[in-house]
C-alpha positions as CSV (number, residue, x, y, z in Angstrom):
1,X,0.0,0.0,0.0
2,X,1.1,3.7,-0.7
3,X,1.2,6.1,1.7
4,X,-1.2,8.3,1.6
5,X,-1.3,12.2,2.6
6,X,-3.6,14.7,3.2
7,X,-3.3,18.3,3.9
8,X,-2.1,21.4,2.1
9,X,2.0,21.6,3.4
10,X,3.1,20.8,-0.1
11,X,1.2,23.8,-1.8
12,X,2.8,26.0,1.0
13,X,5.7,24.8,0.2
14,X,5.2,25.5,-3.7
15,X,4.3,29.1,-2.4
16,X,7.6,29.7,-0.1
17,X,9.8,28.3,-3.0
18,X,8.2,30.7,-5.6
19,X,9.0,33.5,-3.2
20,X,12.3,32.2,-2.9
21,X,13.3,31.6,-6.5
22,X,11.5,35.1,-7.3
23,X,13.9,36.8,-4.2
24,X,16.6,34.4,-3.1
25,X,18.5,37.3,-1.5
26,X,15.6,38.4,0.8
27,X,15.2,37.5,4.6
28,X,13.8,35.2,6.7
29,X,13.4,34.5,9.6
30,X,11.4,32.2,12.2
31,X,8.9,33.6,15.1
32,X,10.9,32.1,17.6
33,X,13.8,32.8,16.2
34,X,15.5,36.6,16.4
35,X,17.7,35.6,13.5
36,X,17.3,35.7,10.0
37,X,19.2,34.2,6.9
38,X,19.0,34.8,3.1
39,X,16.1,33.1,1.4
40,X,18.0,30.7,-0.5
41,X,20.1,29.0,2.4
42,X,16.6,28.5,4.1
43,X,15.5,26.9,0.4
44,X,18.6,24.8,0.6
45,X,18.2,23.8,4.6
46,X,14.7,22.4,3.9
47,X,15.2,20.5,0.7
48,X,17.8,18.7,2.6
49,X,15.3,18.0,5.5
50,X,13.1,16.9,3.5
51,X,15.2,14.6,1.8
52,X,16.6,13.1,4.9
53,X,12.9,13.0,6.1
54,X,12.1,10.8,3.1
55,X,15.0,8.8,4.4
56,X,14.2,7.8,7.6
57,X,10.3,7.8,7.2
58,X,10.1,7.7,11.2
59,X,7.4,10.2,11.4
60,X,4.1,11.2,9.8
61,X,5.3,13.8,8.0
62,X,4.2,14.4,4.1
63,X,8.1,15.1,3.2
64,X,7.7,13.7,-0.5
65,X,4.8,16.5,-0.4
66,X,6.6,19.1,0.7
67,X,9.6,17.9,-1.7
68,X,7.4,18.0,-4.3
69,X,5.4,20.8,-3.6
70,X,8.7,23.3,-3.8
71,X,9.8,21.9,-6.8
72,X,6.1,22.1,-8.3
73,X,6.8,26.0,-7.3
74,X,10.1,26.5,-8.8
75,X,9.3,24.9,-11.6
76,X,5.9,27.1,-12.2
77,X,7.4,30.0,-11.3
78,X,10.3,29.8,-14.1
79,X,7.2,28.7,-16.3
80,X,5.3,32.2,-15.2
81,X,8.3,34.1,-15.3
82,X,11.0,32.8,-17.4
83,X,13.4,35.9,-16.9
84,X,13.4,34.9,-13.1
85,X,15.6,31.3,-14.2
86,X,18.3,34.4,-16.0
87,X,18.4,36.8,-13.3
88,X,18.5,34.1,-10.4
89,X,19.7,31.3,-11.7
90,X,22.6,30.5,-8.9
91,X,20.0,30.2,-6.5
92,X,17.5,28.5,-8.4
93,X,20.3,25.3,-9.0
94,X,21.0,25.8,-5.6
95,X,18.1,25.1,-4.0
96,X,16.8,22.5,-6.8
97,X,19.9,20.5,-7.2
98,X,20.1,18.2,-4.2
99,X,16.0,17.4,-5.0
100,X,16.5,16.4,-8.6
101,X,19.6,14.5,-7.8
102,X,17.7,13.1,-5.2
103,X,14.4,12.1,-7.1
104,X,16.7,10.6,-10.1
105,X,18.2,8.6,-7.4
106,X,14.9,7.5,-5.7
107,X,13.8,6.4,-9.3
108,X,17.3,4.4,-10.9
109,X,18.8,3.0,-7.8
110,X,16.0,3.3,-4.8
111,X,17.7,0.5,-3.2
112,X,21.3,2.8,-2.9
113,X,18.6,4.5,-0.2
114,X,17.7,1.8,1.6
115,X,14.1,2.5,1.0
116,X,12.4,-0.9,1.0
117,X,8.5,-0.5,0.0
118,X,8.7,3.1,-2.3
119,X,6.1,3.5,-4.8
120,X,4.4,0.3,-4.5
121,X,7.7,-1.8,-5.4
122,X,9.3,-4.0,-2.9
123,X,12.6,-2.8,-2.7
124,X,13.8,-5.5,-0.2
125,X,17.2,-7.0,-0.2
126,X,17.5,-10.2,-0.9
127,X,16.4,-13.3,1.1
128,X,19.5,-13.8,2.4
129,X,19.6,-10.5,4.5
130,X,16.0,-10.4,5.9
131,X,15.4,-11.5,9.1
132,X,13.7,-15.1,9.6
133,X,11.0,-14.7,12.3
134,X,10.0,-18.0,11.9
135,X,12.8,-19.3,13.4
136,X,11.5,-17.1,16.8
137,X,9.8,-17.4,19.2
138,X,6.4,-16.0,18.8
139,X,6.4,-13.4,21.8
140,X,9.8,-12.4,20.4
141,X,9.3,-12.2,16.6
142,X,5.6,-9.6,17.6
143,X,7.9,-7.8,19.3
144,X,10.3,-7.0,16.6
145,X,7.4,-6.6,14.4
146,X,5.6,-4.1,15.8
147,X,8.8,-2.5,16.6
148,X,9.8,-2.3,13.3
149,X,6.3,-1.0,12.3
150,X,6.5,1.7,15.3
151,X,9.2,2.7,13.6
152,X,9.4,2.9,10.0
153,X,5.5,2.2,9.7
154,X,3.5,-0.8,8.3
155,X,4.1,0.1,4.5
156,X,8.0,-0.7,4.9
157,X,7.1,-4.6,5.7
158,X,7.9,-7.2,3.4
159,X,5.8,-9.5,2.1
160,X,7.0,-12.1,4.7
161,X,7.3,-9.9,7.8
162,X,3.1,-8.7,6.5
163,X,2.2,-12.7,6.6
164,X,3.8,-13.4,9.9
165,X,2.2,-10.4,12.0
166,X,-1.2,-11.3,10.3
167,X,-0.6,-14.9,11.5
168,X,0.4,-14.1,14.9
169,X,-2.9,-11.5,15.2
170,X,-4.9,-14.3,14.3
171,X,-2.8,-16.7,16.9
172,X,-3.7,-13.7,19.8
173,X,-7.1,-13.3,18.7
174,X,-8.1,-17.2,19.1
């Protein structure tokens, strides 16, 4: 099953990286923070947590939205504006470079990630690194289970790890 998400984040995120491909120079800044920084190293900071979100998937955060969602307003913005890619170019690689190399990696070699269920493909290593919970005991191989799912959520089970947690529901349910 795919993940799903629901909410508006990645259209936010469009509109902050229009802003910033429009005025990379400008500043921002946080509420509870009395600093601020250039546009474009705050454009940089989150495409690279939201990469390394996509990497862990240990929360419940829409990170492939948000990822998406500032490229989708990069991307229109150029398309709006074209003149905006010639006069602000720099920052526009900048801040879209590590997602595209990112996303091309996600899509030729999603395995060099790690990433085990991504887009409806098993990505899982082969049989002779997955764990055998068959081989423990039952009380022990739930554990690890629902560890793992606490974790990096249900969608990153394999097949096998799926079919033993259903079997040892049904084993706790009778």
């Amino acid at each position: 099953a795919l993940p799903i998400s629901v909410g508006a984040s990645g259209a936010v995120s469009g509109v902050i990286f229009s802003y910033i491909a429009m005025l990379p120079t400008s500043q921002m800044s946080f509420f509870f923070l009395p600093a601020s920084f250039p546009a474009w190293a705050f454009g940089v900071f989150f495409m690279l947590v939201s990469i390394f979100g996509i990497k862990r998937q240990a929360d419940n955060i829409g990170h492939e939205a948000h990822l998406g969602g500032a490229v989708a307003g990069v991307l229109l913005t150029i398309l709006i504006e074209p003149m905006i890619l010639k006069i602000n170019y720099i920052a526009i690689l900048a801040i879209t470079t590590p997602a595209i190399f990112f996303l091309l990696l996600i899509a030729y070699k999603p395995n060099v990630l790690l990433i085990e269920n991504y887009w409806g493909f098993d990505q899982t290593p082969s049989k002779a690194l997955q764990k055998d919970y068959d081989v423990l005991d039952d009380e022990t191989a739930l554990n690890e289970l629902l560890e793992k799912v606490s974790e990096k959520g249900y969608h990153n089970l394999n097949k096998q790890e799926k079919k033993k947690l259903e079997e040892l529901s049904r084993k706790i349910e009778s």
